[in-house]
C-alpha positions in Angstrom: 13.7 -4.4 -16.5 10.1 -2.9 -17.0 10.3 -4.1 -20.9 11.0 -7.5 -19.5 8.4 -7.8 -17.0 5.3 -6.6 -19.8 6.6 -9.3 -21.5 4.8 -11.7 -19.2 1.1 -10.1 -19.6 1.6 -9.8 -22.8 3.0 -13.4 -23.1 -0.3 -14.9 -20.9 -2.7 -13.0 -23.0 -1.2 -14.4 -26.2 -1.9 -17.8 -24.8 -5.0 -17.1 -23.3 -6.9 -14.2 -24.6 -7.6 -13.4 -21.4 -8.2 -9.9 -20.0 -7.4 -10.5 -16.4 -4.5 -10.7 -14.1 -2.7 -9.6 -11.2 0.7 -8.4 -9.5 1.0 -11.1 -6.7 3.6 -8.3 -4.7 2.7 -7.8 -1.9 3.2 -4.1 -2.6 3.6 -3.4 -6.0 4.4 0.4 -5.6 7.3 -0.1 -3.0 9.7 1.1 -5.5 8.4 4.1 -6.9 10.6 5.2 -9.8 10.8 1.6 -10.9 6.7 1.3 -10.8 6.5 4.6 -12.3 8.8 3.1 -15.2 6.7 0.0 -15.3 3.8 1.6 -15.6 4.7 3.9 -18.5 6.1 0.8 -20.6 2.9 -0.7 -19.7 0.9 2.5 -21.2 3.6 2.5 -24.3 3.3 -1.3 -25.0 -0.7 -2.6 -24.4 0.3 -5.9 -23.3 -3.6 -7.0 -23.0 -4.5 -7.5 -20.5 -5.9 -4.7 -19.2 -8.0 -5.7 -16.2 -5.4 -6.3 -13.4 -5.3 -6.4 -9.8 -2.1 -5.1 -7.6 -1.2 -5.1 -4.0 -0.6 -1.7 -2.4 0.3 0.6 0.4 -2.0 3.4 0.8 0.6 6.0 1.0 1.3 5.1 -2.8 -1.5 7.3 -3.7 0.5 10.3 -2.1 2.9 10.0 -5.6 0.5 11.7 -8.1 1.7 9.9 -11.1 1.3 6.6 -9.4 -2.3 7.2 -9.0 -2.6 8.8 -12.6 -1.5 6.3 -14.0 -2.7 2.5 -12.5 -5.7 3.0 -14.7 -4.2 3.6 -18.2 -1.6 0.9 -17.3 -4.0 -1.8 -17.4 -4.6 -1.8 -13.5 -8.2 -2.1 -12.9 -8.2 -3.2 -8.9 -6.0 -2.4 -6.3 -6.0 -4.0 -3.2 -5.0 -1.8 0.2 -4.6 -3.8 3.4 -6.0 -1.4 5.8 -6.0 -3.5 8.8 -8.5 -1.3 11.1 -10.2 2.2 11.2 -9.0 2.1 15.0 -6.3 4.2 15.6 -5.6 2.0 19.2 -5.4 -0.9 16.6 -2.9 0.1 14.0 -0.4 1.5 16.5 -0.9 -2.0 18.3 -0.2 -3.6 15.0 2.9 -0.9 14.1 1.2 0.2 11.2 3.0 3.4 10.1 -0.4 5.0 9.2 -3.7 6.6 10.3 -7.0 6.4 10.1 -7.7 9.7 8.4 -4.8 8.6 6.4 -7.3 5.9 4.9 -9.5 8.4 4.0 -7.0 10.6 2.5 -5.6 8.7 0.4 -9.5 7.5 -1.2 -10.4 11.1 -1.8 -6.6 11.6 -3.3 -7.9 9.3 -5.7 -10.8 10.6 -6.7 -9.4 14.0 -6.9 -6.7 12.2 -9.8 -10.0 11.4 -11.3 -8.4 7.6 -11.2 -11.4 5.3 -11.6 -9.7 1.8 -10.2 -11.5 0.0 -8.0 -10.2 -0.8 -4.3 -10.4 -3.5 -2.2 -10.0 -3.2 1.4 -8.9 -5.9 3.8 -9.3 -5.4 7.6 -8.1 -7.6 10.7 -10.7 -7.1 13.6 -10.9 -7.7 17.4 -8.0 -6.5 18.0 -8.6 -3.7 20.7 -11.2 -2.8 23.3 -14.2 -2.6 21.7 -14.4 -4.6 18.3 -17.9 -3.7 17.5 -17.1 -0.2 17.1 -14.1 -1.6 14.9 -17.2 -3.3 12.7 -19.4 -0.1 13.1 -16.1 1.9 11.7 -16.2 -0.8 8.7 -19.9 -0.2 8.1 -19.6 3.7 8.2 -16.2 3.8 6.0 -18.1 1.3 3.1 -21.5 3.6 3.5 -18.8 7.1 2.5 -16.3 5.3 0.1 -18.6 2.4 -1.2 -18.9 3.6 -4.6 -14.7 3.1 -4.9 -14.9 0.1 -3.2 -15.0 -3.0 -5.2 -15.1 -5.8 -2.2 -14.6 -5.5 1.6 -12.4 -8.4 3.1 -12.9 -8.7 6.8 -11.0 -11.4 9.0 -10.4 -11.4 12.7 -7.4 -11.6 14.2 -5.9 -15.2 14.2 -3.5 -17.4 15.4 -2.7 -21.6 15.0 -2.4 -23.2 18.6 0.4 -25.2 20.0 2.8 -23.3 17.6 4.9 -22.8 20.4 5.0 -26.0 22.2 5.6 -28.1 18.8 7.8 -25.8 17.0 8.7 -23.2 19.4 7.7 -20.3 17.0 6.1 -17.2 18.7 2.7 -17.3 19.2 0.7 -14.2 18.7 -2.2 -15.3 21.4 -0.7 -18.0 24.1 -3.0 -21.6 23.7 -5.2 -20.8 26.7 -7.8 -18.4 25.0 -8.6 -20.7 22.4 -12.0 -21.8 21.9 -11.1 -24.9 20.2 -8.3 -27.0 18.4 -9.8 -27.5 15.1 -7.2 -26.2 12.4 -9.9 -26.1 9.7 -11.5 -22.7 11.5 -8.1 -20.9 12.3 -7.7 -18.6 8.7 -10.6 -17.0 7.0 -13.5 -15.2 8.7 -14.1 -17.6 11.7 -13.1 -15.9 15.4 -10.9 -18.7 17.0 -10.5 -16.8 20.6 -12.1 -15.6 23.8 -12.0 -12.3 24.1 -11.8 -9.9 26.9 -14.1 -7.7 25.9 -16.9 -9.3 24.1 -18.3 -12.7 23.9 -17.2 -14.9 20.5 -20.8 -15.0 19.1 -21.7 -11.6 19.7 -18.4 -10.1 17.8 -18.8 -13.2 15.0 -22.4 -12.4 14.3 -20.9 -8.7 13.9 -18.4 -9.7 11.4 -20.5 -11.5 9.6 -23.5 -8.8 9.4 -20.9 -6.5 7.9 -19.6 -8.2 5.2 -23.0 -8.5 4.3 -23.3 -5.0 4.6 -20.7 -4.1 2.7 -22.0 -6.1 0.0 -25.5 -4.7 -0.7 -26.2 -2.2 -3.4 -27.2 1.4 -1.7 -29.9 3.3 -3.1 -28.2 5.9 -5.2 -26.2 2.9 -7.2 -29.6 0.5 -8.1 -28.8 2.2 -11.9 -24.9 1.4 -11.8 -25.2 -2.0 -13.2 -21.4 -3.1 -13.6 -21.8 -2.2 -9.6 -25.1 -4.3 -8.6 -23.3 -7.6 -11.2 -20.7 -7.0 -8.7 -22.1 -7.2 -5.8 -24.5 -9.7 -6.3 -21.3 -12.3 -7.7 -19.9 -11.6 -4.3 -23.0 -12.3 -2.6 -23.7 -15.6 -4.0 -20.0 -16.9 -4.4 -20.3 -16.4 -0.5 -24.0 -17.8 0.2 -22.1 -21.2 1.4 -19.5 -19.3 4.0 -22.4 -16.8 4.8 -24.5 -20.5 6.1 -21.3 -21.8 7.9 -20.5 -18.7 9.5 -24.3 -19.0 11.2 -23.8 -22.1 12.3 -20.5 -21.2 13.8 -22.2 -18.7 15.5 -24.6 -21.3 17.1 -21.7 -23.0 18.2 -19.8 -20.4 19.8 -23.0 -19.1 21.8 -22.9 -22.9 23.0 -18.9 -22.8 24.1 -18.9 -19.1 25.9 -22.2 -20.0 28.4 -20.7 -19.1 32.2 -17.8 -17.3 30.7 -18.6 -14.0 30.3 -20.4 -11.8 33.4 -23.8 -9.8 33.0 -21.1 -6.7 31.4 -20.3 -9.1 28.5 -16.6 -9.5 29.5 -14.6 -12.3 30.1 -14.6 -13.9 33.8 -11.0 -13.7 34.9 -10.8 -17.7 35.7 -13.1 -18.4 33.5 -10.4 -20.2 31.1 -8.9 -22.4 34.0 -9.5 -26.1 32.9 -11.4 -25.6 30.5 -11.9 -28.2 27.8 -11.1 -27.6 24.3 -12.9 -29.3 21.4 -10.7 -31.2 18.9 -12.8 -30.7 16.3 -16.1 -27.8 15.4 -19.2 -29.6 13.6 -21.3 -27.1 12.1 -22.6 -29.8 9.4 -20.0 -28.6 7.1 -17.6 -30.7 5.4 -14.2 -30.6 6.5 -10.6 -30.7 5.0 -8.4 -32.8 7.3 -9.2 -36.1 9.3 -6.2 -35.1 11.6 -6.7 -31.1 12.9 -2.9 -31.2 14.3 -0.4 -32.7 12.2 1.4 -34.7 14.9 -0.1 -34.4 18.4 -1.2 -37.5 19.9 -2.6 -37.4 23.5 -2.9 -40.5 25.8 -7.1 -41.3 25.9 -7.8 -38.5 22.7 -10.4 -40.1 21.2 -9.8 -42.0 17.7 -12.6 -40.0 15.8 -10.9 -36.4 16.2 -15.0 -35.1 15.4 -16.0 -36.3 19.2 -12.6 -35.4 21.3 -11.7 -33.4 24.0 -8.8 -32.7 25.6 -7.4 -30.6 28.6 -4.1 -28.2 27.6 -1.2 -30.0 26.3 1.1 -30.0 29.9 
């Protein structure tokens, strides 16, 4: 089995000459003797390439040899979905960890003397207070940030109408929406009211720590594999860095007379309140029609100038 699956690296570097790849797994590690095999035969046979990038559960780095042995294996990055550094949050999101589990298991690391980079993926706003979920971010990069080869940070989403067109569960019901454009409902754009703080406030958050997360500190100016780094992140993300301002703008526009004078959401606030088909933030967009198959008697023919009250 391991032999067989080395074969493919090897194969693609053959063809390519290539030195990069990854494990698309969404946990690489979640069979630990056969990983453990894996990676030996990976050791044993040098298929490579030798720069590649796996999906993982933090606990993996409680098996010693698994963390010993990424590196030498060719495994270069490893990316851990973290979700939060909120405790409230990952028991809300059944996440069988902690948060000084998170930190455990980056110190267990460098205690193997491992030198694989990590990426680390977080899902926001979903609690009580979701700046002190970005603050968490900040102060977690600013301890770990020399480990850390890229921090991912999206808010919690959800598509609308899911229920009434395909009756799949929603996560969040279609009322909290702040609009019905498709285009803004994955990535790093915040697609819902929340209770607790207003949409601009919390996006301008998320969007001053990726930022963040992606400067060079002072005692790493000399690491220059780590300022390349950072600064390819930087730029590859100068376009969504714009947009995500001008989002902003617009959400400041949509939440005016919804939240009180203690930034939280006005109880009937919500009732009757029209939702844009479509969010122009002088970016181009992907789709002429936002939701495959909804038509509404009077919705306007250019999708860009519609509004429309709930779908009954």
């Amino acid at each position: 089995m391991a032999a067989s699956v080395v074969e493919d690296p090897r194969r693609l570097h053959r063809l390519t000459n290539f030195a990069y790849g990854m494990f698309h797994d969404n946990d690489v590690a979640i069979r630990r003797e056969e990983t453990k095999d894996l990676l030996r035969e990976m050791i044993a046979a040098k298929p490579g390439i030798h720069k590649m990038t796996a999906f993982t559960r933090i606990e993996s780095t409680k098996h010693e040899e698994l963390g010993r042995r990424f590196e030498p294996a060719g495994i270069a990055n490893v990316i851990f979905g973290v979700a939060s550094l909120s405790q409230n949050s990952l028991d809300g999101l059944n996440k069988s960890t902690t948060v000084e589990g998170v930190h455990e298991a980056l110190d267990r690391l460098d205690r193997y003397g491992s030198k694989i980079k990590i990426v680390t993926s977080f899902v926001a706003g979903n609690n009580e207070d979701p700046l002190r979920e970005t603050a968490l971010i900040r102060e977690f990069w600013r301890k770990f940030h020399r480990r850390i080869e890229r921090v991912a940070i999206q808010p919690l989403m959800e598509y609308p109408f899911r229920q009434k067109l395909r009756g799949q569960y929603q996560l969040y019901p279609d009322k909290p929406f702040i609009h019905y454009d498709w285009d803004y409902c994955a990535g790093g754009y915040l697609v819902f009211y929340q209770d607790a703080c207003p949409p601009s406030v919390f996006q301008r958050a998320l969007r001053q720590t990726f930022r963040a997360a992606h400067e060079v500190p002072e005692g790493s100016k000399e690491d220059w594999d780590y300022r390349t780094t950072q600064t390819l992140i930087r730029d590859t993300h100068r376009r969504e860095d714009r947009n995500l301002s001008r989002y902003v703008d617009f959400l400041k526009r949509m939440k005016r007379g919804k939240y009180g004078g203690d930034g939280r959401l006005k109880p009937d606030a919500l009732t009757n309140d029209p939702k844009p088909w479509s969010v122009d933030i002088g970016a181009p967009t992907r789709r002429a029609v936002r939701i495959p198959g909804w038509v509404t008697a009077g919705q306007s023919a250019r999708p860009d100038v519609a509004t429309a009250p709930l779908p009954a």
